[in-house]
VOROGU-213387 format. One record per residue (C-alpha): residue number from 1; residue in three letters; x, y, z. Coordinates in steps of 0.02 Angstrom, whole numbers. Example, Ala and Ser with C-alpha at 12.3 -4.5 7.8 and 13.67 -1.06 7.14 Angstrom:
! VOROGU-213387
   num   residu       px       py       pz
     1      ALA      615     -225      390
     2      SER      684      -53      357
END
This chain:
! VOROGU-213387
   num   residu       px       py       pz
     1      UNK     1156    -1600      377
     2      UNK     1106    -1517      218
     3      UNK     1012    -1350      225
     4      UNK      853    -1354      136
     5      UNK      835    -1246       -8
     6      UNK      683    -1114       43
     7      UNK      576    -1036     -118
     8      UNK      601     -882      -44
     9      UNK      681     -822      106
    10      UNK      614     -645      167
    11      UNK      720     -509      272
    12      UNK      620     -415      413
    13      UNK      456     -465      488
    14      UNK      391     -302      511
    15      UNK      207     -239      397
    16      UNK      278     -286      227
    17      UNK      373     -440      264
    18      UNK      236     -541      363
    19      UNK      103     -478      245
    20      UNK      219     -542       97
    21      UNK      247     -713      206
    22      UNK       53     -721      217
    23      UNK       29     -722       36
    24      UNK      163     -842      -11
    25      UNK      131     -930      123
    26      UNK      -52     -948       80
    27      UNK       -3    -1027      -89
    28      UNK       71    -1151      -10
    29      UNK      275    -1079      -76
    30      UNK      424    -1134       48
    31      UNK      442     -979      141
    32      UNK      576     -933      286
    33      UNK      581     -765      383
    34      UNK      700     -688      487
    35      UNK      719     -540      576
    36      UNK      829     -472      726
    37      UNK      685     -424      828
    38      UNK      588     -538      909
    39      UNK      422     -424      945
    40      UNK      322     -305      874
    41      UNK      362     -134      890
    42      UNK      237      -63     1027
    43      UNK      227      116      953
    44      UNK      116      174      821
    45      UNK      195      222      658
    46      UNK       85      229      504
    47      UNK      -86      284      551
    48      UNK     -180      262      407
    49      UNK     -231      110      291
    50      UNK     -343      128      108
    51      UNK     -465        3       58
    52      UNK     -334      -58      -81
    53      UNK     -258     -132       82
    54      UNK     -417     -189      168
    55      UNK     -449     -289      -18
    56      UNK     -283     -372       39
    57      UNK     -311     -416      225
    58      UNK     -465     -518      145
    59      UNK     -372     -604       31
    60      UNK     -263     -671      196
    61      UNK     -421     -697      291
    62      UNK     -391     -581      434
    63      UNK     -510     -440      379
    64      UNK     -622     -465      527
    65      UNK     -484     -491      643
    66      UNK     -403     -316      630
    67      UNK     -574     -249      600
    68      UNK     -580     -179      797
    69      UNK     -422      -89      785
    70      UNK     -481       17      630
    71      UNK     -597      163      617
    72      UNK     -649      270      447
    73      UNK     -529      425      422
    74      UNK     -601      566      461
    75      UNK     -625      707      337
    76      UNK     -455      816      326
    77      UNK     -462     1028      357
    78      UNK     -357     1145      269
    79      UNK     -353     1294      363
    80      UNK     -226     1438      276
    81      UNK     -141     1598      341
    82      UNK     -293     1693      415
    83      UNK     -374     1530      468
    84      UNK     -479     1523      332
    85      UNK     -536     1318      257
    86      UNK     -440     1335       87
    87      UNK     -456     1143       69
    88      UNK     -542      971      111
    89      UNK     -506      801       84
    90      UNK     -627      673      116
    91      UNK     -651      499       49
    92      UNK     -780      407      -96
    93      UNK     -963      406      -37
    94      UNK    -1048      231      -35
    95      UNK    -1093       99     -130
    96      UNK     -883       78      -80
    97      UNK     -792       42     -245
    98      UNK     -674     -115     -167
    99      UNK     -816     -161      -26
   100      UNK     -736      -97      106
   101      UNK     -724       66      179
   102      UNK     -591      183       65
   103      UNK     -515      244      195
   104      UNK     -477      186      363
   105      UNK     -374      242      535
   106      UNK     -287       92      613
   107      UNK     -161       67      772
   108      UNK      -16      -19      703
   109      UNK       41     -149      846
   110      UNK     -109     -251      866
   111      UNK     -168     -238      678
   112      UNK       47     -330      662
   113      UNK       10     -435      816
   114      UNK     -119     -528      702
   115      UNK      -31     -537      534
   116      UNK      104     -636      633
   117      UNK      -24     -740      719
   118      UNK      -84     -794      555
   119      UNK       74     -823      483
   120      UNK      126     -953      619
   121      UNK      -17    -1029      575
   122      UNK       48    -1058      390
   123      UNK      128    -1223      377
   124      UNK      238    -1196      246
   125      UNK      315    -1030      317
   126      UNK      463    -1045      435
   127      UNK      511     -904      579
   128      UNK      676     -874      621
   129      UNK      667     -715      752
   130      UNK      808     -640      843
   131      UNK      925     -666      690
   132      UNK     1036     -530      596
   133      UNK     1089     -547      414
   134      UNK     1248     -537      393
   135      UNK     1311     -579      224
   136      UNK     1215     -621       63
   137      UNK     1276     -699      -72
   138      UNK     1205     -746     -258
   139      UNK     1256     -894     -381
   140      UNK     1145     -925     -545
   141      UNK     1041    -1049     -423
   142      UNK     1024     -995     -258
   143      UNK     1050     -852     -141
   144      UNK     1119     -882       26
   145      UNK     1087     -791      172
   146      UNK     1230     -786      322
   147      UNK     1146     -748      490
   148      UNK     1199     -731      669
   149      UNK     1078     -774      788
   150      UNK     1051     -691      975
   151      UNK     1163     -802     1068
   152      UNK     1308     -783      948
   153      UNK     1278     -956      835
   154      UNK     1283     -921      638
   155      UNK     1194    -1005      511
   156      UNK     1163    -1014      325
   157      UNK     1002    -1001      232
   158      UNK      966    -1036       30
   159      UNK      818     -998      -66
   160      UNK      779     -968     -255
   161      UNK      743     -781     -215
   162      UNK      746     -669      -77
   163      UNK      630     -520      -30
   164      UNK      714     -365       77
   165      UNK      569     -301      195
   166      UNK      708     -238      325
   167      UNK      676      -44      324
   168      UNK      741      108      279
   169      UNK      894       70      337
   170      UNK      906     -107      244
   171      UNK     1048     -199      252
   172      UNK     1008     -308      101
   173      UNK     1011     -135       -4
   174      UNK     1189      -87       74
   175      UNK     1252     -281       30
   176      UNK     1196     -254     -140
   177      UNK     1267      -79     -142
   178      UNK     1073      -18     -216
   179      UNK     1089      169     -223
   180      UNK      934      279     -181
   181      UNK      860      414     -294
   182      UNK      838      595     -193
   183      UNK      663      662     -256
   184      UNK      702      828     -172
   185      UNK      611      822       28
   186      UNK      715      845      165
   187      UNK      611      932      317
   188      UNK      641      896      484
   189      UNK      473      863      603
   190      UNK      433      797      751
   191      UNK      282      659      750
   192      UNK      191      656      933
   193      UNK       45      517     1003
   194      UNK      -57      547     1127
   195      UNK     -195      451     1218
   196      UNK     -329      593     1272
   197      UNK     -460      595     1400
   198      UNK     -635      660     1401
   199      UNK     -564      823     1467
   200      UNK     -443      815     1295
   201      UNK     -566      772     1179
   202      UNK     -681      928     1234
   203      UNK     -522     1025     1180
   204      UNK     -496      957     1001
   205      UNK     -556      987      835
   206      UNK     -706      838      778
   207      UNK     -602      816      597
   208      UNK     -429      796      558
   209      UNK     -347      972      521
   210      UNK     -199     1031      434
   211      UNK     -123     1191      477
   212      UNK      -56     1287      330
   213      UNK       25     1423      416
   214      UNK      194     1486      363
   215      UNK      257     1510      546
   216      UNK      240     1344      602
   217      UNK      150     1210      490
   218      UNK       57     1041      570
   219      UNK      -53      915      555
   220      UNK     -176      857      662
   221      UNK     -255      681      641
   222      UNK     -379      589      733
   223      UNK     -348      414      764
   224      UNK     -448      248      808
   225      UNK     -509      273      994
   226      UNK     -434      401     1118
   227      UNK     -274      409      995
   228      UNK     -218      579      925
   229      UNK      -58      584      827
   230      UNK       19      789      804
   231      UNK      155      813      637
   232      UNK      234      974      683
   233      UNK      388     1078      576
   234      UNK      531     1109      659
   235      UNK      582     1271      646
   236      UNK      758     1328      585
   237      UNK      876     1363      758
   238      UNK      765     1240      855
   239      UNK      835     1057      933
   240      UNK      746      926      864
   241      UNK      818      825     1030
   242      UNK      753      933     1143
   243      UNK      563      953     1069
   244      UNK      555      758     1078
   245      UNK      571      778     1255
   246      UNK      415      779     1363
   247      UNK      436      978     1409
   248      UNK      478     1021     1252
   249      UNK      340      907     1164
   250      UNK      198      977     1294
   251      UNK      233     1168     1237
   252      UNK      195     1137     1070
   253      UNK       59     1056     1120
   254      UNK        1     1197     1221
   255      UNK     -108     1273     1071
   256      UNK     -224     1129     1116
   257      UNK     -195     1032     1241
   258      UNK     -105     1013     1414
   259      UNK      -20      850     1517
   260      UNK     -207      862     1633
   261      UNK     -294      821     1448
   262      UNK     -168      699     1361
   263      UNK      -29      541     1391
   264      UNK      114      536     1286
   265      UNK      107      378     1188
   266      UNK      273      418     1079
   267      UNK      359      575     1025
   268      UNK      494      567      882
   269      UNK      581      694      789
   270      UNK      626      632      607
   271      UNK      685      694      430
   272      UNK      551      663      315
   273      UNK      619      603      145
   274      UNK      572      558      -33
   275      UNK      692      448      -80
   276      UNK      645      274     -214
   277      UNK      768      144     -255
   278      UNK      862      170     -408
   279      UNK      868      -42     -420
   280      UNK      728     -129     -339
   281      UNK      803     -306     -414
   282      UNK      970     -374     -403
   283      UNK      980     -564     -469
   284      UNK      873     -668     -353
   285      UNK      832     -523     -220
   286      UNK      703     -393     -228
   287      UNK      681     -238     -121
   288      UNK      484     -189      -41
   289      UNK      434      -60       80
   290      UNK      533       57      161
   291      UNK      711      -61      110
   292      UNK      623       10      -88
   293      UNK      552      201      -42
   294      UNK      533      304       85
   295      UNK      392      460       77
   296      UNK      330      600      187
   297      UNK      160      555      266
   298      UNK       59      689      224
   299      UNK      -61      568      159
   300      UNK      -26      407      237
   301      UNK       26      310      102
   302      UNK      202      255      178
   303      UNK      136       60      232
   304      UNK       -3       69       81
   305      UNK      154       68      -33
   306      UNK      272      -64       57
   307      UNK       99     -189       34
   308      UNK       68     -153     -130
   309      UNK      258     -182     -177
   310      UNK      230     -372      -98
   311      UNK       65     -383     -173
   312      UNK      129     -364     -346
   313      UNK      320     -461     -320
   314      UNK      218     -638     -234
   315      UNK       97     -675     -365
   316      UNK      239     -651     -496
   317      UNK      356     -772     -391
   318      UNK      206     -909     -356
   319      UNK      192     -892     -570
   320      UNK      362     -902     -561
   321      UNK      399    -1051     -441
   322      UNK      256    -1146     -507
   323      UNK      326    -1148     -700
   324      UNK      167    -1045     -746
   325      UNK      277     -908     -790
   326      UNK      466     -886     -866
   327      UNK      580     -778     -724
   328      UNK      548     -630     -848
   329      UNK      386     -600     -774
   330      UNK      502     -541     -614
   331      UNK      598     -411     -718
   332      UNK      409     -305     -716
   333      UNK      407     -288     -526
   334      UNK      526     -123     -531
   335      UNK      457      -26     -666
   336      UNK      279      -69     -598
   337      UNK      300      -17     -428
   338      UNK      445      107     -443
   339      UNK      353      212     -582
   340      UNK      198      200     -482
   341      UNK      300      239     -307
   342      UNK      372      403     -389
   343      UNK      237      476     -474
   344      UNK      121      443     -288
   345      UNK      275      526     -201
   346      UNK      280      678     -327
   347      UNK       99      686     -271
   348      UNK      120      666      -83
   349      UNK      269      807     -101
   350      UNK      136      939     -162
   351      UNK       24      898      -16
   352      UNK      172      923       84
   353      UNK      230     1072        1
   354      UNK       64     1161        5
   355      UNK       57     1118      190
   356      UNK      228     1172      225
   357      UNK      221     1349      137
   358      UNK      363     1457      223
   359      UNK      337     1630      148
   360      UNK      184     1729      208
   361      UNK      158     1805       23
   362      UNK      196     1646      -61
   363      UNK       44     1559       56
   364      UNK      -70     1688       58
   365      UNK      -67     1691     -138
   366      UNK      -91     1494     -113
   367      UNK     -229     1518      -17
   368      UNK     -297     1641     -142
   369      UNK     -286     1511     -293
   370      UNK     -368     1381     -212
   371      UNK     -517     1450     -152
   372      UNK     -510     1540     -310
   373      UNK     -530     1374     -411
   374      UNK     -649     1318     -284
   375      UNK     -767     1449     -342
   376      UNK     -728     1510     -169
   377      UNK     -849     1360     -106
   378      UNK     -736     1220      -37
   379      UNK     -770     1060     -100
   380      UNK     -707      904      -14
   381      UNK     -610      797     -131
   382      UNK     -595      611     -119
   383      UNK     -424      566      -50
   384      UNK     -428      400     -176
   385      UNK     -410      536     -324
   386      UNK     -221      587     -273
   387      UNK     -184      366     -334
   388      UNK     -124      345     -475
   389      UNK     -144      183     -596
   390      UNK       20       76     -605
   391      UNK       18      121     -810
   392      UNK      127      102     -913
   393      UNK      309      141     -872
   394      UNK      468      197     -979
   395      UNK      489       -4     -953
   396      UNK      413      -91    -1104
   397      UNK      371     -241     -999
   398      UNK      249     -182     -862
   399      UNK      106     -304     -871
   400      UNK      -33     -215     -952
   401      UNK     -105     -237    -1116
   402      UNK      -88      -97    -1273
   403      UNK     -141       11    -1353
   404      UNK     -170       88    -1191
   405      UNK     -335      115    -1107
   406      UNK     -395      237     -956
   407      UNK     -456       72     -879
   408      UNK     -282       10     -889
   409      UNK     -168       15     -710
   410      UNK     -312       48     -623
   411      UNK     -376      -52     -476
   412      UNK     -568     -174     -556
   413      UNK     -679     -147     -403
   414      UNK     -745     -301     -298
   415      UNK     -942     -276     -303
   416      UNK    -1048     -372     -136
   417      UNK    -1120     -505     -252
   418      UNK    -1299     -570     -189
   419      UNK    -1314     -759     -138
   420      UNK    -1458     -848      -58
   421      UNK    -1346     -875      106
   422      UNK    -1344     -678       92
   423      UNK    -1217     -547       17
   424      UNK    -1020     -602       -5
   425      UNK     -880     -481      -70
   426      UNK     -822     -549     -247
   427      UNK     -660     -605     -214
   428      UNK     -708     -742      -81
   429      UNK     -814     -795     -222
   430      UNK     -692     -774     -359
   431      UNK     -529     -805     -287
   432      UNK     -405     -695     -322
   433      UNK     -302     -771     -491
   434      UNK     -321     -714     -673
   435      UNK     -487     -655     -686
   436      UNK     -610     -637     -853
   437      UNK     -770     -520     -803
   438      UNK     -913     -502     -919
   439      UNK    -1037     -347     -907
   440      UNK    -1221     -384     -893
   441      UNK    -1263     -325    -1089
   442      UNK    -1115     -421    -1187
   443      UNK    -1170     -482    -1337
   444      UNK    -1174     -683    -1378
   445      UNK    -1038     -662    -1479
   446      UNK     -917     -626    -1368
   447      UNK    -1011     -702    -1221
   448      UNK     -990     -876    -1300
   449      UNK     -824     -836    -1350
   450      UNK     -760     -791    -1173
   451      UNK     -840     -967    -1104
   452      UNK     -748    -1042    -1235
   453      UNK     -574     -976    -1185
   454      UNK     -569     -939    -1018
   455      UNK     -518    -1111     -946
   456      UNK     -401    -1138    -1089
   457      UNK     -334     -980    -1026
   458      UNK     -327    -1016     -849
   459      UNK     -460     -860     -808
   460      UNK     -602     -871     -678
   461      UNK     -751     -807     -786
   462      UNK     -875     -694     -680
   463      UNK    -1014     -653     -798
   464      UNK    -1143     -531     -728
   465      UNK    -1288     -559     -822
   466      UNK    -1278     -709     -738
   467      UNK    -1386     -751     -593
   468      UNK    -1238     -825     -468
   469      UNK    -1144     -658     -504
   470      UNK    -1303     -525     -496
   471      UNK    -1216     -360     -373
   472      UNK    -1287     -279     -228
   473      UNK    -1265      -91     -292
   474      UNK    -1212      -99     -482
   475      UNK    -1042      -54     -446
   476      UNK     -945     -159     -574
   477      UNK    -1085     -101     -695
   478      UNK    -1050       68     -668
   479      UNK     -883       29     -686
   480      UNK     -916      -46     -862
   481      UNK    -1018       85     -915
   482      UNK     -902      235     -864
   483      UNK     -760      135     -971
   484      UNK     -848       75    -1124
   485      UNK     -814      -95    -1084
   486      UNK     -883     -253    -1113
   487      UNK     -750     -371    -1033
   488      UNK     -616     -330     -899
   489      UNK     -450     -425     -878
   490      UNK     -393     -418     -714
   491      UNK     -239     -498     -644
   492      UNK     -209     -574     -481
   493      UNK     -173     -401     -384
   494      UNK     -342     -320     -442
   495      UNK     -263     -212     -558
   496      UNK     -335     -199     -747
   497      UNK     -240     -297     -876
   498      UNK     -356     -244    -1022
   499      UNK     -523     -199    -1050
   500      UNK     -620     -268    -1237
   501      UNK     -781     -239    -1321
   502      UNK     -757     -368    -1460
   503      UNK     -684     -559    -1470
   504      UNK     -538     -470    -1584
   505      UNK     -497     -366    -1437
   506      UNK     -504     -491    -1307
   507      UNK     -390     -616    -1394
   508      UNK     -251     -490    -1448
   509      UNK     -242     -449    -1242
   510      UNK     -240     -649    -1211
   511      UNK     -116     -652    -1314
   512      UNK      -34     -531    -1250
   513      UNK      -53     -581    -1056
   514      UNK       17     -775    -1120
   515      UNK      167     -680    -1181
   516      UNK      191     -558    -1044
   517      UNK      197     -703     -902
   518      UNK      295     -805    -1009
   519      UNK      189     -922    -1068
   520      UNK      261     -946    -1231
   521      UNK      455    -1009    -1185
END
């Protein structure tokens, strides 16, 4: 019997591999998925989700469905040496920039338990649980993946390209013998969950709290319902074994709470690293999520990034596999995501850092400068402002138009758009492909122009002055206005390709976009 020949063929089913089944799966590509597990993990790992991610659980259509597992993060304390707030982070105040809430809490099985339920629903996505990779191999048309099931039977699978969503520990990256870059964190810390009672919650702070104190540095974050996760240093002599044991978890735990307040959900001790890919493509395979980087979690971007890596790599493949793009377009997806992977980690690291002070003189003098620049008033500070756009990278061919732009990289925001049937987010309106999005005052030049080219051009036009298109809160106006802009264009992931004022403008980045994807072969 001949094997069929997949599109793509994707390694581990855990966050990043079914979301990056969903999408491919949506457009209708020839998808398989395997994975040596058969369930999902019970445990909570990540904690925390931003409405970049939310934006993407629409596009799949399970929004509502996880909605009951999530909660809105509460804001985050800084508290320094003497106890003192040095710090707060909070999040965007409404109208909400993406239309959903910037950022959320979540509990991590059930939120998986329905990704995979919607996957099996995809028709054109095959599951293959229970099965371990053990050989891949590459010729100039296929890669073929050699797998050995539970019961001891082995098998071959071939698709055109192959996505590694297996973990830190990926297998596909030690086949391919992909290197990882050390960015310079290696702490140990040991990550405890807990399910409180009323008595427990009495106990606890009412925000999320980090701990800045030389002695012993921790975080403290609340999570959806009765869950409360601790991140706690390990201090130099101690065994991380031992504190990962209930006795030695519950006196740490003392400072707040007791086994009469709390159940143990999970306690883990870990290394927390910073370490990127120096490779994230090797012929037909392409490393995402924690296979790519791996990041402390001092701000909870650790399955933010994994989803963004598949969110950029599937609507490249579906240009790709459709002949709407050459395979060049693919060569973008590592110095898109990697640039924008190191610079967020560089970012997380100083959170971390600043948390993790050691030296009582070197944290009181922290504590010092920051109130100091605070005008010693704390100000909360949006947690969206540590993101940075994808930009441009050393790498000549990220996809974004030049000269460069501020608008550039960044994320166009999905306005609530107000229809007779009542308000809908843009993007169920829209779709989510090559977008062309006119602000309210354009001029008729350009206005005429754009309805002249955007179906030649294969864009969805969204005109706001428009009455179909008028918003619910002026967001995307706002947006316009703070950026000089007069037309946006935004790519399939959200992010800004270009942003015009004039018809010259907005052909040289059409131009530009038809070579970038390989239009012109």
């Amino acid at each position: 019997m001949v094997q069929p020949i997949y599109e793509v063929a994707i390694v581990g089913f855990g966050p990043a591999g079914v979301v990056a089944a969903g999408l491919l799966g949506r457009r209708g590509i020839s998808t398989f998925v395997c994975d040596r597990l058969h369930a999902v993990y019970d445990k909570p790992r990540a904690i925390a989700l931003d409405h970049e991610i939310l934006r993407l659980f629409q596009e799949l259509g399970v929004d509502e469905a996880v909605a009951p597992y999530m909660e809105p993060f509460t804001d985050s304390h800084y508290f320094g040496v003497g106890g003192e707030l040095i710090k707060c982070m909070s999040t965007v105040k409404p109208p909400y920039p993406l239309a959903h809430h910037p950022s959320v809490v979540f509990s991590q099985p059930p939120v998986e338990r329905v990704l995979r339920a919607h996957v099996a629903t995809l028709g054109s996505v095959t599951l293959a649980l229970g099965q371990t990779l053990t050989a891949l191999t590459q010729s100039d048309e296929r890669a073929t993946l050699s797998l050995r099931a539970d019961d001891g039977i082995q098998s071959e699978v071939h698709a055109r390209y192959v996505i590694a969503c297996d973990g830190a520990s990926s297998t596909v990256r030690s086949l391919l013998n992909l290197p990882l870059q050390d960015l310079g964190f290696d702490e140990p810390w040991l990550v405890v969950d807990v399910l409180v009672n009323d008595q427990g919650l009495a106990k606890l702070p009412q925000v999320s709290v980090q701990y800045c104190e030389p002695e012993r540095p921790c975080s403290y974050l609340i999570g959806p319902g009765r869950h409360r996760r601790w991140e706690i240093s390990i201090n130099e002599g101690e065994d991380p074994q031992h504190l990962a044991t209930p006795e030695g978890t519950w006196a740490l735990l003392a400072r707040w709470i007791s086994p009469a307040d709390a159940t143990l959900w999970r306690q883990a001790s870990y290394r927390f690293h910073a370490l990127v890919a120096q490779r994230w493509r090797s012929g037909r395979v392409f490393l995402a999520g924690d296979a790519a980087h791996q990041q402390p979690p001092f701000l909870g971007q650790g399955m933010c990034q994994g989803l963004r890596d598949v969110a950029n790599l599937c609507w490249k493949l579906h240009a790709v596999l459709r002949e709407q793009a050459s395979d060049s377009l693919l060569d973008t997806y590592t110095p898109e995501r990697k640039t924008h992977v190191t610079e967020l980690t560089r970012r997380i690291k100083h959170i971390g850092q600043l948390i993790g002070e050691r030296d009582l003189a070197a944290a009181r003098a922290r504590d010092q400068q920051l109130l100091s620049q605070a005008g010693g008033q704390v100000q909360a500070t949006p947690r969206q402002d540590v993101q940075p756009p994808i930009g441009n990278s050393e790498d000549a061919s990220a996809c974004l138009a030049t000269p460069t732009h501020p608008a550039h990289g960044t994320l166009f925001p999905q306005p609530w758009i107000l229809r007779p049937t009542g308000k809908q987010r843009l993007d169920r309106l829209a779709g989510c492909g090559w977008r062309l999005v006119l602000a309210g005052g354009v001029v008729d030049a350009l206005r005429a122009h754009a309805n002249a080219v955007a179906g030649r051009a294969g864009l969805t036009l969204i005109d706001l002055a428009q009455p179909d298109w008028t918003e619910a809160d002026g967001v995307v106006a706002s947006w316009m206005a703070r950026h000089q802009a007069a037309a946006a264009l935004v790519r399939p992931d959200h992010y800004v390709f270009g942003v015009s004022g004039s018809v010259d403008e907005l052909d040289a980045q059409l131009a530009q976009m038809s070579a970038f994807i390989g239009r012109e072969r």
